[in-house]
N, C-alpha and C positions, 0 to 999 in steps of 0.2 A: 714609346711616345704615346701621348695622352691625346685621343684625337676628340676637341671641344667643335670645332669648325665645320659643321658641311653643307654641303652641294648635293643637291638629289636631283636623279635625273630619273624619267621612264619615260615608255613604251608608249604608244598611243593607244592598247588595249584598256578596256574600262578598270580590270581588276589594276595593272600598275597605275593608272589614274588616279583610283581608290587610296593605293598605297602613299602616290606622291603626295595627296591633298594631306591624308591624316599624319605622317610624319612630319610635311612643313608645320602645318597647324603646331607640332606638339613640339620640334627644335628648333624651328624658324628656318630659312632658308638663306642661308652665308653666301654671296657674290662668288663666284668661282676663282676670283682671281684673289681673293682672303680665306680661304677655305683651306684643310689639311686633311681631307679627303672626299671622297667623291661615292655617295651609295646608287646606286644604278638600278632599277627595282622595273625588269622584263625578263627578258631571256637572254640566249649566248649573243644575238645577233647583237643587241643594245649594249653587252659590255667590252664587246669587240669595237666598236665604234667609240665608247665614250675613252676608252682605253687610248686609241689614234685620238681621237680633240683633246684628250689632255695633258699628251705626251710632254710638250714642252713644260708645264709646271709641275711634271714627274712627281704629279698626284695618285697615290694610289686610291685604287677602287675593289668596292665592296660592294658585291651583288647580290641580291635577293630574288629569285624566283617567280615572278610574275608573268613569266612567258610558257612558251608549250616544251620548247629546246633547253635543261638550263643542266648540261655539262659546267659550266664555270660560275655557275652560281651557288649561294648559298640557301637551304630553305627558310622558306619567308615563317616573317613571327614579327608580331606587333610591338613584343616583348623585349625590353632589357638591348636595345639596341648599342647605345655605347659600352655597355661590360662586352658584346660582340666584338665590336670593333677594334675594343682596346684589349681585347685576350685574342685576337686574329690573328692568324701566321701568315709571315708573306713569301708568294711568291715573284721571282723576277723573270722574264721574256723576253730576248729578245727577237725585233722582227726579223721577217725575210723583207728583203729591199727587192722588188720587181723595176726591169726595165725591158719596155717591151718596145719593139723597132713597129712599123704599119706598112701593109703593101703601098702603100700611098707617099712612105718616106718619114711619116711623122713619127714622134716619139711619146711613148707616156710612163712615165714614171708612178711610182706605188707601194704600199707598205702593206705586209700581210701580218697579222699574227698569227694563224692557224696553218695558211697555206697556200701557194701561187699555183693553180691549176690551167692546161689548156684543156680544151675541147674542142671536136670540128662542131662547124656551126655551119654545114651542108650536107646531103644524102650520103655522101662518101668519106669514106674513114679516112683520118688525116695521117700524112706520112712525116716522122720527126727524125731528125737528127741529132743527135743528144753526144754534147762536148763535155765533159770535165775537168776547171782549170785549163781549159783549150784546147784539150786531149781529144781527137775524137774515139768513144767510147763506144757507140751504135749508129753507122753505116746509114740504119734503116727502121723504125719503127713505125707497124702499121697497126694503129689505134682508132678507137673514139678517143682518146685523149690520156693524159700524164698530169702528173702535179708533184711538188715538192713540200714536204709538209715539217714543220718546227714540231718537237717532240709536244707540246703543250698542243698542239692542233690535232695528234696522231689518232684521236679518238674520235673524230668529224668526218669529213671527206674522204682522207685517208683510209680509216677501218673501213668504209661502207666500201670500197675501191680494193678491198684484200691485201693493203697494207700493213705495216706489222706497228704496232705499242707501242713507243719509248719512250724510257725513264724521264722524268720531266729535266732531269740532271746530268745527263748522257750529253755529250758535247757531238750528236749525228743529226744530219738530216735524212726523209724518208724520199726516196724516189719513186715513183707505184703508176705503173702504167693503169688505164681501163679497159676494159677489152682489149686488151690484145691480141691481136690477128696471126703478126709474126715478127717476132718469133713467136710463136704460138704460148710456150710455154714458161713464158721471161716474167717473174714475177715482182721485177724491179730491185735495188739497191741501198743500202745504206750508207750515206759518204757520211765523212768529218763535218761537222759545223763549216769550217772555213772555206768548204771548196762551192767553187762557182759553177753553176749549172747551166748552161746554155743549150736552148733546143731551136731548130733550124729548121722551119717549116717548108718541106720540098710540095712543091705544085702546090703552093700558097693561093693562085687566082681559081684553080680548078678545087681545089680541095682546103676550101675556110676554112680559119681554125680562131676563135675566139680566148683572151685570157681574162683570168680573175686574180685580183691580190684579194683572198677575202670577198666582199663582196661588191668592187672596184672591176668592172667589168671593160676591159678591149677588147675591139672586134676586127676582125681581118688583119690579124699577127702575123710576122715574115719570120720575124725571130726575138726571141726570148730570153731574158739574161736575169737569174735570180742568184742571189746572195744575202748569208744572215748581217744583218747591220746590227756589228757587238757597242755601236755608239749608241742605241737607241737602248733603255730601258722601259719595258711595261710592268709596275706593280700590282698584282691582285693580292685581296686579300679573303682568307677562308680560316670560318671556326675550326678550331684544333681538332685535329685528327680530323677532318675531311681533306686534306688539303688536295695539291695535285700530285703528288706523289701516290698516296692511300689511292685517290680516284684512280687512276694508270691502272697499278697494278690490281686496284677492285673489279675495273672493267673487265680483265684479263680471265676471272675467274667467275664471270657473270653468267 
């Protein structure tokens, strides 16, 4: 596909500022809702987010480096933008679907690309219960907190948390406790794409536990229900031979 149409979006840092003014100036700037792709010009935070507001017109997006984080970006260049665009490989994602219960009763629903994480969000380490597919799998986990991470996210949160890499291709999700207490030396799981993860916050009023889809924050979580939602599509896009595949396994050997 020849992509003639875009939408640019950035960052509120001066440099993506820079870059938004002089790229409108030089293609014009196409309505979002007439556009056939979308250049994103920050960092990972900004193509994570334009990624979610654009899902429904399952636009893809092209990011350029303007931030300090830019794992899913491409490096920036003034240069030859559309030959970029239109020689770009694409990647597809889909998200984890977060649903999270509230000590209060409430409900909040949520989309992650990279990864749904809890954390306690009091002095004392939170105790989880962890189901799979409705299995119970761990009795007892005594943490600062857990997360669930999509292979495309496994190099964020995840790596920093001593979880492991996957292939952007591999149909698993990453399980990956933090600190873990005890079992002391439980370095977390790798399940199938399809299985449902539920974590079960024990002494939820004594020991708060906060979650994130991303950067979609709940506070005072009872219990937690994440799953990959294979209806939802996110398309990036990266100059050949960067892609996310190359990155993965580059990170690996960094």
């Amino acid at each position: 596909m020849a992509f003639k149409n875009i939408h640019f979006v950035a960052s509120s840092v001066p440099l993506a500022r820079e870059a938004l003014a002089k790229f409108s100036h030089r293609f014009g700037q196409t309505p979002a809702d007439k556009a056939d792709v979308v250049v994103a010009l920050g960092g990972d935070g900004l193509i994570l987010s334009t990624l979610q507001k654009f899902q429904s017109r399952n636009l893809p997006v092209y990011g350029m480096n303007r931030g300090t984080v830019g794992f899913l970006m491409n490096t920036y260049s003034d240069d030859s933008l559309l030959d970029r665009l239109n020689a770009a490989e694409e990647a597809v994602i889909n998200p984890l679907r977060m649903f999270a219960t509230q000590t209060n009763g409430d409900s909040v629903e949520a989309l992650a690309i990279n990864e749904v994480s809890l954390i306690r969000s009091g002095p004392q380490a939170a105790r989880l219960r962890i189901l799979i597919d409705g299995r119970e799998r761990m009795a007892e986990l005594v943490c600062d907190g857990a997360l669930v991470s999509t292979p495309a996210g496994s190099t964020a949160y995840n790596y920093s948390a001593h979880g492991p890499i996957l292939p952007i291709r591999a149909d698993v999700l990453a399980l990956t406790p933090m600190a873990a207490f005890r079992p002391r030396r439980w370095r977390g799981a790798i399940l199938p794409r399809e299985a449902k993860v539920t974590f079960e916050v024990l002494e939820a009023e004594k020991r708060p536990v906060s979650a994130a889809a991303d950067s979609a924050e709940v506070r005072d979580v009872l219990r937690l229900d994440i799953a990959s939602d294979s209806t939802i599509e996110h398309r990036i896009l990266f100059d050949p031979g960067h892609g996310l595949e190359e990155r993965l396994i580059r990170e690996q050997f960094a």
